[in-house]
LUMLOTOR-943021 format. One record per residue (C-alpha): x, y, z. Coordinates in pm, whole numbers, plus 50000, padded with zeros to 5 digits. Example, Ala and Ser with C-alpha at 12.3 -4.5 7.8 and 13.67 -1.06 7.14 Angstrom:
<pts>
@xx 51230 | yy 49550 | zz 50780
@xx 51367 | yy 49894 | zz 50714
</pts>
This chain:
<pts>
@xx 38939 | yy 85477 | zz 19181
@xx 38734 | yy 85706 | zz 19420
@xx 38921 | yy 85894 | zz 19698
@xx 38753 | yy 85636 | zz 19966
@xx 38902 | yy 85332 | zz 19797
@xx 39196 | yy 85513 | zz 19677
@xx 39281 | yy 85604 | zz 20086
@xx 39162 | yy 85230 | zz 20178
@xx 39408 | yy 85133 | zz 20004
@xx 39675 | yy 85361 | zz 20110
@xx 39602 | yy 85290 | zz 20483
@xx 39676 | yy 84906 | zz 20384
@xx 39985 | yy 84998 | zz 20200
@xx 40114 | yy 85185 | zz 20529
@xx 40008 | yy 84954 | zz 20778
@xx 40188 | yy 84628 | zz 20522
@xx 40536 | yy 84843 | zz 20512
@xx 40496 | yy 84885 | zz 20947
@xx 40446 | yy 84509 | zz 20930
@xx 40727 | yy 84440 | zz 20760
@xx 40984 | yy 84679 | zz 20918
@xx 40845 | yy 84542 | zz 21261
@xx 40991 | yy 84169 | zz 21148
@xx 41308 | yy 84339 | zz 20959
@xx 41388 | yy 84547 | zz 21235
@xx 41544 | yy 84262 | zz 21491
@xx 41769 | yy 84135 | zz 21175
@xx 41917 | yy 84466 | zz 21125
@xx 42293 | yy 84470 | zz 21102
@xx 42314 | yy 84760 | zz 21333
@xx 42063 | yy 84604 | zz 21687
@xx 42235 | yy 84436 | zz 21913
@xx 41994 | yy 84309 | zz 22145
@xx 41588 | yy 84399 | zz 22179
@xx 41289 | yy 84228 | zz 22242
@xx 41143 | yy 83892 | zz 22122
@xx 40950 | yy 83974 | zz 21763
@xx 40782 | yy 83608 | zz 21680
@xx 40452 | yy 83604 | zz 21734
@xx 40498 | yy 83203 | zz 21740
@xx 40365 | yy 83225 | zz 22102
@xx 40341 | yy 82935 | zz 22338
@xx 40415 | yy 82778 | zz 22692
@xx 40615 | yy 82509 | zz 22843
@xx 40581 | yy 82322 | zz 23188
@xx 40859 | yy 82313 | zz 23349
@xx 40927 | yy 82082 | zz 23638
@xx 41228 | yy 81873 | zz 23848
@xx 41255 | yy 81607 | zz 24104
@xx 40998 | yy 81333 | zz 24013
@xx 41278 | yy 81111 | zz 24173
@xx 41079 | yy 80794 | zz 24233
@xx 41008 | yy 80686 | zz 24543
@xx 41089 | yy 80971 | zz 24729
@xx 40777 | yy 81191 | zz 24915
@xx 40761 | yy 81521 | zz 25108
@xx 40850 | yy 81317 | zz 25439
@xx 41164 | yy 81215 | zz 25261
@xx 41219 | yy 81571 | zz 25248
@xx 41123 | yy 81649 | zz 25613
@xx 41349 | yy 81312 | zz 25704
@xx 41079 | yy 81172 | zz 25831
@xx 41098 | yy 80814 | zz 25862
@xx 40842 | yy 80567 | zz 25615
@xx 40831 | yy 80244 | zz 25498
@xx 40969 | yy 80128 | zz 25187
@xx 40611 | yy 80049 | zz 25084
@xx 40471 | yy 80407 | zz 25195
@xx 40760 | yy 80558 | zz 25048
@xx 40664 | yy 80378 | zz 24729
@xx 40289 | yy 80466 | zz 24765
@xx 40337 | yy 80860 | zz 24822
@xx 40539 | yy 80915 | zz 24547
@xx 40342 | yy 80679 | zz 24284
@xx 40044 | yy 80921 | zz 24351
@xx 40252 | yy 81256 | zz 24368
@xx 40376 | yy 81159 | zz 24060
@xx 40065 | yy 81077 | zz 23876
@xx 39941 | yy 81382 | zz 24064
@xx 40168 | yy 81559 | zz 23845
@xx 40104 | yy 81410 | zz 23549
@xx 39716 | yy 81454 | zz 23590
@xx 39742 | yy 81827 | zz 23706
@xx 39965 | yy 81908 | zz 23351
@xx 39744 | yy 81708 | zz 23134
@xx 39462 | yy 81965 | zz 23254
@xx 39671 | yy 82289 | zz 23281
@xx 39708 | yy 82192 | zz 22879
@xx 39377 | yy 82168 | zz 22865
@xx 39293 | yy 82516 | zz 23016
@xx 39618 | yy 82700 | zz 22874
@xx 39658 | yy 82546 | zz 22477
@xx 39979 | yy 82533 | zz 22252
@xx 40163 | yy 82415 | zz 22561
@xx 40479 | yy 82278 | zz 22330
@xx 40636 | yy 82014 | zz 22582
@xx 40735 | yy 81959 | zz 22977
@xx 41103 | yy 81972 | zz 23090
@xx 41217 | yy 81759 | zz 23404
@xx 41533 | yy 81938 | zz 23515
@xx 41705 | yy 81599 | zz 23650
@xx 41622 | yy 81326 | zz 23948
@xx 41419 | yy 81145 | zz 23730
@xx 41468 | yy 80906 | zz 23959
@xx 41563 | yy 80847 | zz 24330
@xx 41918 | yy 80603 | zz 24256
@xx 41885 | yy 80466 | zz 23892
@xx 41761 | yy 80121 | zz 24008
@xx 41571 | yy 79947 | zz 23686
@xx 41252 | yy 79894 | zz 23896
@xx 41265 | yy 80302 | zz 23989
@xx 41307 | yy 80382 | zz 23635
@xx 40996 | yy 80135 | zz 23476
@xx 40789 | yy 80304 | zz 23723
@xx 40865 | yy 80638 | zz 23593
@xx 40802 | yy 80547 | zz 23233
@xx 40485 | yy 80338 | zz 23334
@xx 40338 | yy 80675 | zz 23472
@xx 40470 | yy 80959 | zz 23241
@xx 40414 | yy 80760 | zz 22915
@xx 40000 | yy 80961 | zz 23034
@xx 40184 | yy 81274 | zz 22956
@xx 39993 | yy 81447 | zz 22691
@xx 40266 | yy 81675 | zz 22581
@xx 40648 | yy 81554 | zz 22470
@xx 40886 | yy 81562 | zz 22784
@xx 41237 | yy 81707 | zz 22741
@xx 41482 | yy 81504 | zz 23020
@xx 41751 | yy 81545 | zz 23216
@xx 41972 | yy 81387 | zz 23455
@xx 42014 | yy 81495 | zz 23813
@xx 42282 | yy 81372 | zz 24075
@xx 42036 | yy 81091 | zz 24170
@xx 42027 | yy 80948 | zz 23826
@xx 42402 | yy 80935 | zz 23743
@xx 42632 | yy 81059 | zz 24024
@xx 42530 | yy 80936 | zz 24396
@xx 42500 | yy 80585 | zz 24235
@xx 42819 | yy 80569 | zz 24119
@xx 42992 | yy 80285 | zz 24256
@xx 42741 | yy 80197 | zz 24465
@xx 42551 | yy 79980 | zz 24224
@xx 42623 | yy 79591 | zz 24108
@xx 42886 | yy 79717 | zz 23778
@xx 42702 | yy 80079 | zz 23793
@xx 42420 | yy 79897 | zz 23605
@xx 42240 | yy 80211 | zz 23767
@xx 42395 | yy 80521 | zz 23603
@xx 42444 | yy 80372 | zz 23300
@xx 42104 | yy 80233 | zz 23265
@xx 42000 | yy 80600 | zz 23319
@xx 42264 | yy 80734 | zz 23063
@xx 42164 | yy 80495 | zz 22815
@xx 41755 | yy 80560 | zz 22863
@xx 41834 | yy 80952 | zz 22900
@xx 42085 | yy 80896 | zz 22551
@xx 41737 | yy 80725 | zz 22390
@xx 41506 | yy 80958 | zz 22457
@xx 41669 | yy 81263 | zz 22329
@xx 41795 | yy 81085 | zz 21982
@xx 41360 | yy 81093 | zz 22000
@xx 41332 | yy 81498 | zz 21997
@xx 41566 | yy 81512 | zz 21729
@xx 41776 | yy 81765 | zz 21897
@xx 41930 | yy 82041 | zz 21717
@xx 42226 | yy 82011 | zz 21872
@xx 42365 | yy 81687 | zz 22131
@xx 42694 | yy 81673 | zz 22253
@xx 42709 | yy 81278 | zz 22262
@xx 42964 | yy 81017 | zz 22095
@xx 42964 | yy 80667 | zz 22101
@xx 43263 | yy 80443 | zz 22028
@xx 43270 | yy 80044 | zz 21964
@xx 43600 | yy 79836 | zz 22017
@xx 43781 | yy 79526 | zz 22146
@xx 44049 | yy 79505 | zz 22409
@xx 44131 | yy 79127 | zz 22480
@xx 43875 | yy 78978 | zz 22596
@xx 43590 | yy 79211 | zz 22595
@xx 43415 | yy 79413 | zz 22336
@xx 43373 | yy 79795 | zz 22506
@xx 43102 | yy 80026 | zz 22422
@xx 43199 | yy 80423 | zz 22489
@xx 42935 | yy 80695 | zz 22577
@xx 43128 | yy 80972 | zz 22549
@xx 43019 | yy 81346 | zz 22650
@xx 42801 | yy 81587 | zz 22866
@xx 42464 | yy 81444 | zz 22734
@xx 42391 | yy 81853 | zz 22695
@xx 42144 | yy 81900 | zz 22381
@xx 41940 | yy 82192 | zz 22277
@xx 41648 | yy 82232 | zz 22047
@xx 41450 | yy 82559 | zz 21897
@xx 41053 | yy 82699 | zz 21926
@xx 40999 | yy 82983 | zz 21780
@xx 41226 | yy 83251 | zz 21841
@xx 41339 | yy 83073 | zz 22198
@xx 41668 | yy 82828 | zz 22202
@xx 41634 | yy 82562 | zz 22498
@xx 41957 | yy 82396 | zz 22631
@xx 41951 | yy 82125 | zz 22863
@xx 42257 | yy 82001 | zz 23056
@xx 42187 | yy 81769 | zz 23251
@xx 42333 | yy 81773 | zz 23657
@xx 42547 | yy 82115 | zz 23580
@xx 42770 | yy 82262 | zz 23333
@xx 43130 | yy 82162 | zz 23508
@xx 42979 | yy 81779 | zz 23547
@xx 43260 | yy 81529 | zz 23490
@xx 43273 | yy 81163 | zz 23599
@xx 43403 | yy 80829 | zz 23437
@xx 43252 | yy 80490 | zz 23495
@xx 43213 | yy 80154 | zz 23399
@xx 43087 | yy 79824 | zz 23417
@xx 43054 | yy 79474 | zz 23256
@xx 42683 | yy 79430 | zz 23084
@xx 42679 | yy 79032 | zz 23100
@xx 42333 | yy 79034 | zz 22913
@xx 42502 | yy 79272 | zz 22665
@xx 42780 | yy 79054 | zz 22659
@xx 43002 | yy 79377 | zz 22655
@xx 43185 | yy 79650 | zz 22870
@xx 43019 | yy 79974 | zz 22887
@xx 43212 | yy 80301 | zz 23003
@xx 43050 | yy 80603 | zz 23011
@xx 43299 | yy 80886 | zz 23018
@xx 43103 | yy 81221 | zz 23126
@xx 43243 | yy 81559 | zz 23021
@xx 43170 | yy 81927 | zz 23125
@xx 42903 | yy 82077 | zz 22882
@xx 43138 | yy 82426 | zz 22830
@xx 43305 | yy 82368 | zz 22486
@xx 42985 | yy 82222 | zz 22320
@xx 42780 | yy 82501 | zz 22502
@xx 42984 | yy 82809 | zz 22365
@xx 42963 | yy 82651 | zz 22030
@xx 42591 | yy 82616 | zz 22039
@xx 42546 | yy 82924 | zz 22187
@xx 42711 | yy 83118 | zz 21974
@xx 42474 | yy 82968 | zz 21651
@xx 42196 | yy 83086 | zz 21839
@xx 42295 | yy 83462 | zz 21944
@xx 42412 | yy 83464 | zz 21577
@xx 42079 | yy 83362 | zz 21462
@xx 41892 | yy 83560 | zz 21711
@xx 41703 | yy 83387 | zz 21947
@xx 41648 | yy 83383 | zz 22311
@xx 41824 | yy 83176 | zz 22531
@xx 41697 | yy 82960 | zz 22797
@xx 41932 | yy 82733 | zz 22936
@xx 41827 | yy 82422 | zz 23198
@xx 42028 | yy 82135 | zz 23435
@xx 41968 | yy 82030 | zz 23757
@xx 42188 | yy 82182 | zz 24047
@xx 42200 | yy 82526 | zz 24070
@xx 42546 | yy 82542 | zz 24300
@xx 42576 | yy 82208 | zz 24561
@xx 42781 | yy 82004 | zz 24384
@xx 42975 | yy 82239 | zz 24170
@xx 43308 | yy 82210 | zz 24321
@xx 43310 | yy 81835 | zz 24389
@xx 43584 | yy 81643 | zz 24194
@xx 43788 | yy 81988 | zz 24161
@xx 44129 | yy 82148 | zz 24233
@xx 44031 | yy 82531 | zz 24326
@xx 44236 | yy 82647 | zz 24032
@xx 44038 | yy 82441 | zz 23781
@xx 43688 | yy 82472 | zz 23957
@xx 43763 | yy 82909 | zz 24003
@xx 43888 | yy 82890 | zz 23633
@xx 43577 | yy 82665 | zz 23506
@xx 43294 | yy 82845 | zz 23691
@xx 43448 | yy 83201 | zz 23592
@xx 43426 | yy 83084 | zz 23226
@xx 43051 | yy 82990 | zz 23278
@xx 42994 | yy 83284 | zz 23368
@xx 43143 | yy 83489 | zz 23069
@xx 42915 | yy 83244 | zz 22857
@xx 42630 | yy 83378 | zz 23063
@xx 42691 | yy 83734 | zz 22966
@xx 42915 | yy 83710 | zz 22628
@xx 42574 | yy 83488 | zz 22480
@xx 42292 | yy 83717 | zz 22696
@xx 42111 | yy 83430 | zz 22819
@xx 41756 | yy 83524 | zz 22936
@xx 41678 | yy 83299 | zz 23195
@xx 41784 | yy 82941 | zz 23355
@xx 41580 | yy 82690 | zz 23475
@xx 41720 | yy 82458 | zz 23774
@xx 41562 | yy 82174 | zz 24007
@xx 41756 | yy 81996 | zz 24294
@xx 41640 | yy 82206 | zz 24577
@xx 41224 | yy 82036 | zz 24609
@xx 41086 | yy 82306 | zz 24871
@xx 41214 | yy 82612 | zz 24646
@xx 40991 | yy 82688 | zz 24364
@xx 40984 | yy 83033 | zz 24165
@xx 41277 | yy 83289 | zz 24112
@xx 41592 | yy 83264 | zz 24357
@xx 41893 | yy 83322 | zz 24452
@xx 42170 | yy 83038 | zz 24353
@xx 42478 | yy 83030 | zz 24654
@xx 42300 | yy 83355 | zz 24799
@xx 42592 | yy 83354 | zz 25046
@xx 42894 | yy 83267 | zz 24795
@xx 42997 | yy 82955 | zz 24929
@xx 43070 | yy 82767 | zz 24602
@xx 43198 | yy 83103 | zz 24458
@xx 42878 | yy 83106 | zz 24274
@xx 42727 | yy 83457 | zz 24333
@xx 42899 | yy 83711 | zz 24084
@xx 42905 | yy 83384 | zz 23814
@xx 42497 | yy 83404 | zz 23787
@xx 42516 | yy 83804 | zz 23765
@xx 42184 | yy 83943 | zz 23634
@xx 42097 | yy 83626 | zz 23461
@xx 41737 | yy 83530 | zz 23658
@xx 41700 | yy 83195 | zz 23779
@xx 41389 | yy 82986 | zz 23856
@xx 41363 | yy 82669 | zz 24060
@xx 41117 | yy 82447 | zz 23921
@xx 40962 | yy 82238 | zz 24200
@xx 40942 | yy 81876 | zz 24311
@xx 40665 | yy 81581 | zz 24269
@xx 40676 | yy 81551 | zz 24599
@xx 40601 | yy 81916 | zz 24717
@xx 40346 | yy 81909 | zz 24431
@xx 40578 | yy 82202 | zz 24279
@xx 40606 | yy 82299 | zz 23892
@xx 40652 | yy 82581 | zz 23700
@xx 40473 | yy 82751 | zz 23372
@xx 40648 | yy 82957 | zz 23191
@xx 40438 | yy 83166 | zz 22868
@xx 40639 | yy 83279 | zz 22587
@xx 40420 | yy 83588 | zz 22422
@xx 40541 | yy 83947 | zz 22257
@xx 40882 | yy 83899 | zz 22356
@xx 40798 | yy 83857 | zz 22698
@xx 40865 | yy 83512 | zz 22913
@xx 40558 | yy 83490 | zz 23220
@xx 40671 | yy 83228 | zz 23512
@xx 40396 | yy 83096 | zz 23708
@xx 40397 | yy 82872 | zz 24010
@xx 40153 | yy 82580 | zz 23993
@xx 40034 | yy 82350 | zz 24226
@xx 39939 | yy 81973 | zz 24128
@xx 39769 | yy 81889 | zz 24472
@xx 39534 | yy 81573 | zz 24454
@xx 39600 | yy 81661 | zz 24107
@xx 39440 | yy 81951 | zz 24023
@xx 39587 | yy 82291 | zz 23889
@xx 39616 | yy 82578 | zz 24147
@xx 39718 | yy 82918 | zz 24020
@xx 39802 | yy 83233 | zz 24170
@xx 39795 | yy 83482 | zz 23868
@xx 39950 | yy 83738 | zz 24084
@xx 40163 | yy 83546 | zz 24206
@xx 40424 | yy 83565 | zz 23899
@xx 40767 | yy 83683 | zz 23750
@xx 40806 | yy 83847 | zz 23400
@xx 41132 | yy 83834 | zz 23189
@xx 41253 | yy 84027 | zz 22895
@xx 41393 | yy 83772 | zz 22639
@xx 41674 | yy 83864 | zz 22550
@xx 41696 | yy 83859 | zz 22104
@xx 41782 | yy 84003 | zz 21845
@xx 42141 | yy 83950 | zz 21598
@xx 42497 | yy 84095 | zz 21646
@xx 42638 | yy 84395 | zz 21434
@xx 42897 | yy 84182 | zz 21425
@xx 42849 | yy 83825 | zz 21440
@xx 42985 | yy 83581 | zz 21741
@xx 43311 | yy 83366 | zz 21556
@xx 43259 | yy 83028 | zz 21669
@xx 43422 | yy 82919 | zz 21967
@xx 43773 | yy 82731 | zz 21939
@xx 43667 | yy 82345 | zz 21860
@xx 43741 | yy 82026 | zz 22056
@xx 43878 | yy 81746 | zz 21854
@xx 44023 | yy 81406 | zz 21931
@xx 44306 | yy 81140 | zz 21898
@xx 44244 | yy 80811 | zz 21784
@xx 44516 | yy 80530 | zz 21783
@xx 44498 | yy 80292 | zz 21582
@xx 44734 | yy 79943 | zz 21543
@xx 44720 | yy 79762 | zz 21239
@xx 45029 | yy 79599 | zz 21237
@xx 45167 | yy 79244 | zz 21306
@xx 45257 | yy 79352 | zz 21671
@xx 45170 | yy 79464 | zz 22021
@xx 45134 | yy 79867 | zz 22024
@xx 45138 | yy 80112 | zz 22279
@xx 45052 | yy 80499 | zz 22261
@xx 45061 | yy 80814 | zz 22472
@xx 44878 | yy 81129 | zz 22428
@xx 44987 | yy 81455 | zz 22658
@xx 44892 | yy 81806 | zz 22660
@xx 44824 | yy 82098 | zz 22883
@xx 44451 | yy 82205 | zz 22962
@xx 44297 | yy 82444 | zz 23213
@xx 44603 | yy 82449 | zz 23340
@xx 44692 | yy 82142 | zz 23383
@xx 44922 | yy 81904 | zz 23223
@xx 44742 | yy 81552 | zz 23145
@xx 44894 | yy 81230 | zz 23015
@xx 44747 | yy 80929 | zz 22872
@xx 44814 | yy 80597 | zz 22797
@xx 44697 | yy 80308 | zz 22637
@xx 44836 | yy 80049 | zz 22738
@xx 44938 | yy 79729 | zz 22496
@xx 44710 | yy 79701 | zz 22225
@xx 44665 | yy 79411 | zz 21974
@xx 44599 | yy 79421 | zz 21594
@xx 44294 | yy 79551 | zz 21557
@xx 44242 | yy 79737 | zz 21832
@xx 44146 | yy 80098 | zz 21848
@xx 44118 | yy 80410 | zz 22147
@xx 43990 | yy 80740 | zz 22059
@xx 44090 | yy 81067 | zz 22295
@xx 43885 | yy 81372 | zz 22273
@xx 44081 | yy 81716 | zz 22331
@xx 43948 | yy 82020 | zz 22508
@xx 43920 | yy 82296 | zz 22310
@xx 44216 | yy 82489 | zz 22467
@xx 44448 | yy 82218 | zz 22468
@xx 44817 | yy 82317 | zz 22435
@xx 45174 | yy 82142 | zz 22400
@xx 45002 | yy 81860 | zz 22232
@xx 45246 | yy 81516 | zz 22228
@xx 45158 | yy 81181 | zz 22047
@xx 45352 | yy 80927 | zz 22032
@xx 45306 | yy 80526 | zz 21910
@xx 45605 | yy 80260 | zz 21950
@xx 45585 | yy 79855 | zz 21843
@xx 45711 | yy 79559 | zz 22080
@xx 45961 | yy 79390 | zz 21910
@xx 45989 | yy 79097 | zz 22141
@xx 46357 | yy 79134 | zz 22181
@xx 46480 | yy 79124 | zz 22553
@xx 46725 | yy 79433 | zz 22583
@xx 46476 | yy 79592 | zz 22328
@xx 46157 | yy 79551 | zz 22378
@xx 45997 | yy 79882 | zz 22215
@xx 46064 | yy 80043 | zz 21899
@xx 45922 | yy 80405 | zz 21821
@xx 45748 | yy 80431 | zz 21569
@xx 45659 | yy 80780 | zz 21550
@xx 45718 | yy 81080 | zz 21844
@xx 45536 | yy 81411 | zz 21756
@xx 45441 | yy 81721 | zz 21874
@xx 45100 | yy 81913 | zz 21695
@xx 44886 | yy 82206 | zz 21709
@xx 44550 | yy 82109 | zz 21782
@xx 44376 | yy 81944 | zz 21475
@xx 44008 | yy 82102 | zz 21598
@xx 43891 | yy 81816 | zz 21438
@xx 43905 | yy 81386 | zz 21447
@xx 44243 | yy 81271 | zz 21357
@xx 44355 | yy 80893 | zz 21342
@xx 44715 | yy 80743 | zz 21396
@xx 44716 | yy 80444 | zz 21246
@xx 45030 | yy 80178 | zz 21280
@xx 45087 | yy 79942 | zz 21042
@xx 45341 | yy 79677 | zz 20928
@xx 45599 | yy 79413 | zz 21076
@xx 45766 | yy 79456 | zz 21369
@xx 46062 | yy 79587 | zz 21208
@xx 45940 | yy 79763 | zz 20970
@xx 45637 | yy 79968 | zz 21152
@xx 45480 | yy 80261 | zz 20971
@xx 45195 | yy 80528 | zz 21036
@xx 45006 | yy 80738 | zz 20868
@xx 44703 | yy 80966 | zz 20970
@xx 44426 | yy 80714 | zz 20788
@xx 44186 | yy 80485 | zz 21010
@xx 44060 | yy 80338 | zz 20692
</pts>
């Protein structure tokens, strides 16, 4: 070898080993945190509001015919969908387009076709979620809440589509004399991976909790959707992600309004705190909210600490992402470790940029010296009566500082309830007893037990005659 090939090829093997201790570097038992290495770069659109029919004179409470209300928002919307389809066009590798809740203006079927029937022309896959409109203003306000569960059950659909890594959903089938009852049980929170970047979207906001139901007479069934706070499953997924060391980017739809509805202080102070050690235990880079359709770009969530809100964010920046009707979205480019935001405007549907007009992040990567344990797992009760008679069970424990109880009610052969526990339930009681049908005494126990939390599915299943009842822990 002559000394020109012989230091050609010593420049290669020095520039290969910098290569490689570049990508080795961010797994190295001893980083805790540092920049973004993948060089998977890309973009996503994100966006809020498209809350059909609603129009910036909705906004302005300005006062418009149903039909002009109707009108204005059909073309903001398609506005929006026209002005993305070309911003993918001039930018490339733009990976998909989150809508950070209202997806609609009150859940109605005809408000929700329309929606589809325009962003089915999206050229790029769309990552939903539900806003207050969708699944929390309509409740009980709508013939057997047909409205937020229709938007439950399309929201439910369309994510089972992404193939989510993660989706903190359940659905249980029974009877209870005389209707079969469908369960959707959970925050609807899911996340999913590009490149070095973990998404999470939950939905309205992380404390959501709300319980509905109605009869579905074309179904044939009950339906009862039974809507939990995202925390538990979030810690959990968070915690894979840090350990795996990606960025995190997390996404829902109110920013602080709503927060404390449907709260004692104690449990709302104890629930946002906790959110807000999540924030800062998992180093989230950014968040991504709507709800707000004049505020676009980077802001300040409860800038005057109404909702308690202020020291929960911390550092953590947070970007509002528009409206259809203000002709609002956001881009945000994912290159060298670096996330870009850009404001874009989708007026008469074009694409307006202001390239000075934006806000850089540093994503936050890179694995733990010592690696996250896994948050403390849920789990959940299910009671179960096989036997000859009527059943009744209870379930009580303490959570978030409260004490709950449950109960069943009478249950027939053959029917079955399932209970989920919080993670950091405590004094955990079950207990199952049979009617025997005798006047001075009508219930038998059966079993009475106190438990540590199972952190898993468990099953109490009765069994037997009336006399003779049994359990065991089998749902088989």
């Amino acid at each position: 070898m002559n000394k020109i090939n012989h230091r050609k090829a010593f420049k290669k093997l020095f520039l290969t080993s910098c290569a490689m201790f570049s990508l080795l570097a961010p797994l190295g038992t001893h980083i805790k945190y540092g920049l973004a290495q993948s060089n998977d770069n890309f973009s996503m659109i994100i966006a809020s509001d498209t809350q059909y029919p609603w129009t910036a004179k909705t906004d302005n409470d300005v006062e418009e015919s149903e039909d002009q209300k109707k009108a204005g928002s059909i073309i903001a919307n398609q506005n929006h969908v026209k002005s993305m389809n070309s911003l993918k066009q001039q930018v490339g590798n733009i990976r998909g387009t989150i809508i950070n809740g209202d997806l609609t203006a009150f859940g109605q079927d005809w408000q929700l076709d329309k929606y589809k029937e325009i962003w089915k022309n999206l050229s790029v896959p769309i990552y939903p979620g539900l806003g207050n409109h969708d699944y929390a203003n309509n409740v009980n306000d709508c013939f057997a809440n047909n409205c937020a569960i229709r938007m439950v059950e399309y929201v439910r659909d369309e994510i089972k589509k992404l193939n989510p890594r993660s989706f903190d959903y359940r659905e249980s089938n029974s009877y209870k004399f005389p209707e079969i009852r469908t369960e959707h049980i959970g925050s609807l929170a899911y996340s999913w991976d590009m490149g070095n970047v973990h998404f999470v979207q939950m939905h309205n906001y992380p404390l959501y909790e709300r319980k509905f139901e109605g009869f579905d007479v074309g179904a044939a069934k009950r339906k009862i959707v039974q809507i939990k706070n995202s925390l538990d499953w979030l810690e959990k997924d968070l915690a894979q992600a840090r350990n795996e060391g990606k960025a995190i980017i997390l996404n829902y739809h109110d920013s602080d309004e709503h927060w404390p509805d449907n709260y004692e202080k104690p449990t709302y102070d104890q629930l946002k705190s906790r959110f807000g050690e999540i924030l800062n235990k998992y180093n989230v880079s950014a968040i991504f909210v709507g709800h707000y359709h004049t505020t676009t770009g980077k802001s300040i969530p409860d800038a005057k600490n109404e909702k308690g809100l202020l020291n929960v964010y911390g550092n953590v920046p947070v970007f509002y992402s528009g409206a259809a009707s203000q002709n609002k979205y956001l881009l945000a480019r994912f290159e060298n470790g670096q996330m870009t935001v850009e404001k874009v405007s989708s007026a008469n549907g074009g694409v307006s940029r202001d390239p000075n007009d934006t806000y850089s992040v540093t994503l936050k990567t890179g694995s733990l010296a010592t690696p996250i344990a896994p948050a403390p797992q849920s789990g959940s009760i299910t009671f179960f009566n096989q036997g000859g008679y009527v059943a009744r069970y209870s379930l009580s424990y303490t959570s978030g500082g409260r004490n709950e109880s449950i109960s069943t009610g009478n249950m027939a052969l053959g029917n079955k309830k399932r209970y989920d526990l919080p993670a950091d339930a405590t004094n955990i009681k079950v207990r199952g007893e049979a009617n025997t049908g005798i006047v001075w005494s009508p219930w038998r126990e059966i079993f009475n037990r106190s438990i540590e939390h199972p952190r898993e599915a468990v099953c109490y299943k009765t069994y037997n005659t009336t006399l003779n009842a049994k359990w065991n822990n089998s749902c088989n």
